[in-house]
C-alpha positions as CSV (number, residue, x, y, z in Angstrom):
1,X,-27.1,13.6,28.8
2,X,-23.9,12.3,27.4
3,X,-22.3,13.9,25.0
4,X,-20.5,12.2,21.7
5,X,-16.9,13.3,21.0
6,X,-16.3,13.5,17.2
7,X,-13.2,11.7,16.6
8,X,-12.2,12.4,12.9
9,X,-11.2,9.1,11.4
10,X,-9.5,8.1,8.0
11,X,-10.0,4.5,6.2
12,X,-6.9,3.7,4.5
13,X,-5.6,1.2,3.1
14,X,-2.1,-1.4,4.0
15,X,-0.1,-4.4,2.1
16,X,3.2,-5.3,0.8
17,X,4.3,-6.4,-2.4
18,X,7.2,-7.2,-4.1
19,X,7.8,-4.9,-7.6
20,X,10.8,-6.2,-8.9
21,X,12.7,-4.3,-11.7
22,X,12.1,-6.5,-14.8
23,X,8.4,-6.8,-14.3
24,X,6.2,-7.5,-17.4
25,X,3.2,-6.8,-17.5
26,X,3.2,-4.2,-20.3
27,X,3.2,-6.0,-24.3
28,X,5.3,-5.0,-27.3
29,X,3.6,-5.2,-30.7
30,X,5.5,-5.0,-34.1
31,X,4.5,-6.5,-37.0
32,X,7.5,-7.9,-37.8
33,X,8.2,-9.1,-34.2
34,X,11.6,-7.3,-34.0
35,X,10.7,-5.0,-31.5
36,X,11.4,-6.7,-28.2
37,X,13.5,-5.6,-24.5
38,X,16.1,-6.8,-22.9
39,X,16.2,-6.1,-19.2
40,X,18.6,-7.6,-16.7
41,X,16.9,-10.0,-14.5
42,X,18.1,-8.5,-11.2
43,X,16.0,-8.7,-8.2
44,X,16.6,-6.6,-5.1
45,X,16.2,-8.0,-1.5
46,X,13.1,-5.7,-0.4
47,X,10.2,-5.3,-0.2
48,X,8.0,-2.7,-0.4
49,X,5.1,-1.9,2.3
50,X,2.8,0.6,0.8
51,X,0.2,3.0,3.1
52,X,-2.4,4.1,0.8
53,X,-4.3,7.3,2.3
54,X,-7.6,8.6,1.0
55,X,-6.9,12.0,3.2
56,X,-3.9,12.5,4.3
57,X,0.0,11.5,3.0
58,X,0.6,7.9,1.6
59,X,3.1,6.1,2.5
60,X,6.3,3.7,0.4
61,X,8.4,2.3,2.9
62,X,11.1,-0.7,2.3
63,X,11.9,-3.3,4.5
64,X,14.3,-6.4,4.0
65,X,12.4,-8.9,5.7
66,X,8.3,-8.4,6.5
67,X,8.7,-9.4,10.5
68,X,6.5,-7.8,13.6
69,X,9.3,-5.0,14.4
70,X,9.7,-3.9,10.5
71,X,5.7,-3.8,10.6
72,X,5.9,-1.4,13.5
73,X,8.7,0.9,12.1
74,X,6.2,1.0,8.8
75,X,3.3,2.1,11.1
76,X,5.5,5.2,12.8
77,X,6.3,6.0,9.9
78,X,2.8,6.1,8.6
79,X,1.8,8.1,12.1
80,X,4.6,10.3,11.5
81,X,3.3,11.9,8.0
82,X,-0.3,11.4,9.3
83,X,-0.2,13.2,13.1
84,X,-4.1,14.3,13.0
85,X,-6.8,11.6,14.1
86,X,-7.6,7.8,14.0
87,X,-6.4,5.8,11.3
88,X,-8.6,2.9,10.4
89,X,-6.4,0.4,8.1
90,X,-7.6,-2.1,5.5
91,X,-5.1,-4.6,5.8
92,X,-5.0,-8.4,5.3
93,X,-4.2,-11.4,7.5
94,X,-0.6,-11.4,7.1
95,X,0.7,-12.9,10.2
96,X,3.3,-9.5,11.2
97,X,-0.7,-7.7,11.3
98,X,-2.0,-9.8,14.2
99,X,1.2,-10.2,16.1
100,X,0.8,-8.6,19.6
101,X,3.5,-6.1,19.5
102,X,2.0,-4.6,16.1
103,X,-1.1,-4.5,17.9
104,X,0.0,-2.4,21.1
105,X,2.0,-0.4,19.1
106,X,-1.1,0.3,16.9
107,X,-3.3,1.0,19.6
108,X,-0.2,3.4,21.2
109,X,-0.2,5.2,17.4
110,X,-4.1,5.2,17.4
111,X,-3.8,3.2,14.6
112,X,-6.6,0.4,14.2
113,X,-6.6,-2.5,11.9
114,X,-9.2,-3.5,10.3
115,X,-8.9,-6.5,8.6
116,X,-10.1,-8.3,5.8
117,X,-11.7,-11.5,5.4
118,X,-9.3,-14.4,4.6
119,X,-8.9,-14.7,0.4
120,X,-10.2,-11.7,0.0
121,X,-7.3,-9.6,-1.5
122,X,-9.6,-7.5,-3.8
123,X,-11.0,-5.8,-0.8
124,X,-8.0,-4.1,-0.1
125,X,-8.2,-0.8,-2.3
126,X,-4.1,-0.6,-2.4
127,X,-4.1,-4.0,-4.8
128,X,-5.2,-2.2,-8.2
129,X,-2.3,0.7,-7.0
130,X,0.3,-2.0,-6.8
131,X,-1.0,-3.7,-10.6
132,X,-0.7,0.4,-12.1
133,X,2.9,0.3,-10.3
134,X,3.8,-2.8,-11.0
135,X,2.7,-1.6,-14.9
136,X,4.3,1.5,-14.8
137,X,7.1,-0.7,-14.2
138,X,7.4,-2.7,-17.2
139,X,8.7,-0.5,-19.8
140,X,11.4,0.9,-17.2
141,X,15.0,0.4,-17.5
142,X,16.9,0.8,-14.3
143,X,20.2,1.8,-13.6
144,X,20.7,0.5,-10.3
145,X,19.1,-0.4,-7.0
146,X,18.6,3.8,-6.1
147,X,17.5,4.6,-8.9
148,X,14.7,1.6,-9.1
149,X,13.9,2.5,-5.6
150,X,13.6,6.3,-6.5
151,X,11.1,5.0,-9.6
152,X,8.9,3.2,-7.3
153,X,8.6,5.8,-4.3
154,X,7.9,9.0,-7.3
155,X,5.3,6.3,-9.0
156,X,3.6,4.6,-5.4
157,X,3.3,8.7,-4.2
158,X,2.1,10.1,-7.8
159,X,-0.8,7.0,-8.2
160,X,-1.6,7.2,-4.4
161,X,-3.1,10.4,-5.2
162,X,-6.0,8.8,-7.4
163,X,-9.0,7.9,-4.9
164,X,-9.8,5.8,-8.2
165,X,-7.9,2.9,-6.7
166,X,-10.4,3.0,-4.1
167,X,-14.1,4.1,-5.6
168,X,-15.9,0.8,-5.4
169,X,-14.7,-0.5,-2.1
170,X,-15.7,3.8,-1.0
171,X,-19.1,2.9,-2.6
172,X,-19.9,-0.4,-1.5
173,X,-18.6,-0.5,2.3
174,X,-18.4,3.1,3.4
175,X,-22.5,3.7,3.3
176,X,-22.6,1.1,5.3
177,X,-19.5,2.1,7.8
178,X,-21.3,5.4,8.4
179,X,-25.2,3.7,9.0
180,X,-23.1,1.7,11.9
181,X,-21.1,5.1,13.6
């Protein structure tokens, strides 16, 4: 009689995106149409590649270019604030995913992708996380680089901690993710 060996598992979620400091997605109103902001338009070379955890720590890293090695410095970081058990990733079909040295080094992390299907970006549970960022964003004035970078990592880790983000794709795929283990 063989005997099955719980592995515990976590579905979490993977992307990058590009929050730049004069984002606007946030309106002014005035009746007299004199209320309005001024914000340099600066942008700043990184981007940001975001590990959104349902258990465990979330992840903000920032990379310069989105290439196969930065994507596998990303995942040991992930690995590194998330030591305990398998970590299934929701992630899209961004070339860097599929490449094969991401893919050993995964497997090496026990990190396994599971990706989405092509177009499908509203299948990934971190999008709705990056439009609340990228929100939170708008009204913001920054004084330099650090301190935009300092706004982003306090903002992805405090809005990682909503499982909001992630409550439909939770209700429609993970019945059926269980009824298949």
């Amino acid at each position: 009689m063989k005997t099955r060996r719980m592995i515990q598992s976590s579905w979490d979620f993977f992307d990058e995106a590009w929050p730049q400091p004069f984002e606007n997605s946030q309106r002014m109103w005035s009746f007299d149409r004199t209320v309005t902001i001024e914000k340099p338009l600066v942008t700043f070379p990184w981007r940001s590649v975001g590990f959104y955890a349902l258990t465990g720590q979330s992840v903000i890293t920032y990379k310069e270019r989105l290439v196969k090695e930065t994507i596998v410095e990303a995942l040991e970081e992930i690995r590194e604030q998330n030591p305990q058990g398998r970590i299934l990733l929701v992630a899209d079909n961004y070339g860097s995913h599929h490449a094969k040295l991401t893919q050993e080094r995964a497997d090496e992390l026990g990190i396994e992708f599971v990706f989405l299907p092509p177009y499908s970006p509203t299948l990934n549970a971190i999008e709705p996380l990056w439009k609340d960022l990228k929100r939170e964003i708008s009204p913001e004035i920054f004084e330099d680089k650090d301190h935009f970078r300092e706004f982003l990592t306090e903002t992805f880790l405090r809005l990682s901690h909503r499982v909001s983000f992630a409550a439909d794709w939770i209700e429609t795929f993970l019945p059926n993710v269980q009824k298949l283990c």
